[in-house]
C-alpha positions, 0 to 999 in steps of 0.5 A: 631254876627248874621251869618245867611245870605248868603254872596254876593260870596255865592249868585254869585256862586249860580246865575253861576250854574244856569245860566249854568244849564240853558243853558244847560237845554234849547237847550235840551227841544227845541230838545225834542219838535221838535222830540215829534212833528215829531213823531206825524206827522209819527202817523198820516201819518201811520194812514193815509196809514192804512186808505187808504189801507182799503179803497181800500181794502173795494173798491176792494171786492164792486166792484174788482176796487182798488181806492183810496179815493180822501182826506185821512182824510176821512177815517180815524176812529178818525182825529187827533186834529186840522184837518180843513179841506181843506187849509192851515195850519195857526195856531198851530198844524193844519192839513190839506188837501190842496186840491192840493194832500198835507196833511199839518202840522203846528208845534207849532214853526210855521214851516210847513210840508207837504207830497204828497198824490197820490190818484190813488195809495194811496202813500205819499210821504216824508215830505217836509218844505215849 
């Protein structure tokens, strides 16, 4: 007799420790995704606050005025990928200034963040979905 084959309980058995290795396994990538996205978001706000306190820094020692500069994507060294400009965020990972003292993200799930940019003190503000 030839027993070289998996029998039918064997097979199912197998099928449910996938399935549940699946099911656990799927929440916890959505999580890691969302939290990898967050933290990019605080690298580039942080950069962001970095790039206007230099700024004002640099006003301050031309012409003893601190200001700050009215779009703080301008300041920075390196923009982060998918910075276009002024608008709003509609595809993927982009970044913007909404020109209406909002500096906007889109997520890769389509949700959108935005944080108030202050430009006579050079604060943000918390991250806001909207």
């Amino acid at each position: 007799m030839n027993n070289k084959g998996f029998t039918l309980i064997e097979l199912v058995i197998i099928m449910v420790v996938l399935g549940i290795l699946a099911a656990i396994a799927v929440p916890r990538m959505g999580n890691t995704i969302s939290s990898s996205e967050e933290a990019a978001e605080n690298t580039v706000i942080a950069s962001l606050r970095s790039a206007v306190e230099v700024y004002a820094m640099d006003q301050v020692v031309e012409n003893s005025n601190k200001s700050y500069p009215m779009n703080p994507f301008d300041e920075l060294d390196k923009l982060p990928d998918g910075y276009t400009g002024m608008g709003t965020p509609d595809e993927d990972g982009e970044w913007v200034f909404t020109g209406d003292s909002y500096v906007a993200h889109q997520r890769n799930d389509n949700s959108r963040y935005k944080w108030y940019y202050n430009s006579s003190n050079g604060e943000f503000g918390d991250r806001v979905a909207y």
